[in-house]
C-alpha positions in Angstrom: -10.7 -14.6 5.9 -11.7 -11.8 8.7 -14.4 -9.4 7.8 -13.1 -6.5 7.0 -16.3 -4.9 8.7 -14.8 -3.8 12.3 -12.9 -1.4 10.4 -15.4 0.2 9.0 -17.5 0.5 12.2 -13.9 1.9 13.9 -13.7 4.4 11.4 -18.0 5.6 11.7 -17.0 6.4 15.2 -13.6 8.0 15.1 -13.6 12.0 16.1 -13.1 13.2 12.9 -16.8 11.3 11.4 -18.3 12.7 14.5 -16.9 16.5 13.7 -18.3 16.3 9.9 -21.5 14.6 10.8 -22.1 16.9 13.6 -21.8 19.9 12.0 -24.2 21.9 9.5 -21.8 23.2 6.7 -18.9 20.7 7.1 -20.4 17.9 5.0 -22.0 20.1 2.3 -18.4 21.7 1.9 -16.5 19.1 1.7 -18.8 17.8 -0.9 -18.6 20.9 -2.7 -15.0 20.4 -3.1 -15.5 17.4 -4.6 -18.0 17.9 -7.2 -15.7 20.8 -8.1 -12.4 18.6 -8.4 -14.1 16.2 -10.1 -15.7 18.7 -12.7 -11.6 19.6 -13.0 -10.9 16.5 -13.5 -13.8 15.2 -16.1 -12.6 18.4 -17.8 -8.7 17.6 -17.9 -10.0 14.1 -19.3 -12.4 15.1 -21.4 -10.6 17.5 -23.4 -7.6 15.3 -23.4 -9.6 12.3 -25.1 -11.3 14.1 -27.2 -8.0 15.4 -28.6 -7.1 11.9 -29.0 -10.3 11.2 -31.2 -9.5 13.5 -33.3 -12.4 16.3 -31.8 -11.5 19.6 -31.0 -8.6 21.1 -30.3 -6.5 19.8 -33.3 -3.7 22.5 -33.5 -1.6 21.0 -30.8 0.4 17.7 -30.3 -1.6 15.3 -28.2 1.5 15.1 -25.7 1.5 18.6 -25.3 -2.2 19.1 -24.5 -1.3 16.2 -22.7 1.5 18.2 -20.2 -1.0 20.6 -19.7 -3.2 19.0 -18.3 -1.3 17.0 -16.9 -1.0 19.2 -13.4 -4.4 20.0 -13.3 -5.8 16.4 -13.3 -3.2 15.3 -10.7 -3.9 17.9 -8.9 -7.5 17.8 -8.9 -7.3 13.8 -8.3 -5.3 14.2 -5.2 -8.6 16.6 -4.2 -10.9 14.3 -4.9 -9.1 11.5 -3.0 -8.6 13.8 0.4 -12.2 15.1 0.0 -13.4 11.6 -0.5 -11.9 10.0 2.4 -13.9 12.5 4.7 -17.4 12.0 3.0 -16.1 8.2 3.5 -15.4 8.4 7.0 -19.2 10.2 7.7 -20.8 6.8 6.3 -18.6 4.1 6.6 -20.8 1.1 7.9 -23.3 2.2 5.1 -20.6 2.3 2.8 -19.4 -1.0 3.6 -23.2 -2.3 2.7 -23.2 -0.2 -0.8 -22.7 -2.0 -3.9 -22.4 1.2 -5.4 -19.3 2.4 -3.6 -17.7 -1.0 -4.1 -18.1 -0.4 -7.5 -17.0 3.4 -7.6 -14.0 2.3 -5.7 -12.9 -0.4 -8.3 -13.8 1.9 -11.2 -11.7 4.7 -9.6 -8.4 2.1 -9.0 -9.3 1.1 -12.3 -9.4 4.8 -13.7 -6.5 5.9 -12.1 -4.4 3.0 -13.2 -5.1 2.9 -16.6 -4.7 6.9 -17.2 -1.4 6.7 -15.0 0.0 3.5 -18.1 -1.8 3.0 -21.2 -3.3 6.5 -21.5 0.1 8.0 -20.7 1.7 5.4 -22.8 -0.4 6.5 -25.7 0.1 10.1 -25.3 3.4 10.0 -25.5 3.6 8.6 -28.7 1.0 9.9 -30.1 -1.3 7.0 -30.2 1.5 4.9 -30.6 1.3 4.8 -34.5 -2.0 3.3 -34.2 -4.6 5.7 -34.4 -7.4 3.0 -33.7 -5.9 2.2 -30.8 -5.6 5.8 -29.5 -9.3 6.3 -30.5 -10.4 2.8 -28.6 -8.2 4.0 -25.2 -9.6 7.2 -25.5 -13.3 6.1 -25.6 -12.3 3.8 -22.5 -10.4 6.5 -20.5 -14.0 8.4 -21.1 -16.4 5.5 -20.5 -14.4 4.9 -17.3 -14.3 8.4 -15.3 -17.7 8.8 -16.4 -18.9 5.7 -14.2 -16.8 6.6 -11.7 -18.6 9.6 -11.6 -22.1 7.8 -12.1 -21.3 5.4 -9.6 -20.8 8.2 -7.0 -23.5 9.2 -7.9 -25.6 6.0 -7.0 -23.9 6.0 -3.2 -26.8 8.2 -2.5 -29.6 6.2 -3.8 -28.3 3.0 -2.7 
């Protein structure tokens, strides 16, 4: 199997990783608009799983909640991926070395697929007439985006 390293050295010299890293404010705003889409995000996912446990918000139907939010965290997930790409493409041979952003990227896949099936599955039927199962998915859906978070986090240590 080839290494899928000369990609990541093409991409560390493309124009677009030379524009970001050469300028002053480009990096720091991009990275602004991520932390802000993810703190969106968390927000959406936080409040819906909470609602799930049982916590807060208890006047309204979990699948409603649930369509409201709905926009915002797809919305604010389609940010984070954009914005990501370009604080990807300003260290991509160090990302390539980074346990952490192997990690983040499988938690994220991982994230996304799950709240996209089995939390979306569970909404919609109200924790599917099992409440312990609502309350283990919505821990899970939590626990999750929270690592992807910390293991973002850890890129920059790492």
């Amino acid at each position: 199997m080839n290494s899928i390293y000369p990609f990541f050295k093409w991409v560390d010299g493309t124009w677009l990783s030379k524009a970001i890293n050469d300028s002053k404010w480009l990096f720091p705003a991009i990275e602004g608009v991520h932390i802000v889409a993810l703190a969106l995000l968390f927000g959406a996912v936080i409040v819906l799983n909470l609602r799930l446990l049982g916590i807060g918000i208890r006047n309204r139907p979990v699948s409603e909640l649930a369509e409201e939010l709905a926009p915002w965290t797809f919305c604010s997930l389609i940010i984070i991926l954009i914005s990501g790409v370009f604080l990807f493409v300003t260290e991509a041979t160090k990302s390539y070395r980074s346990m952490p952003f192997r990690i983040k990227i499988a938690l994220l896949v991982t994230a996304i697929v799950f709240h996209y099936t089995v939390s979306r599955r569970i909404v919609s039927r109200e924790g599917g007439g099992h409440p312990g199962l609502a309350k283990v998915a919505a821990v899970f859906a939590i626990a999750l985006w929270v690592s992807v978070g910390l293991a973002g986090r850890a890129i920059g240590f790492f």
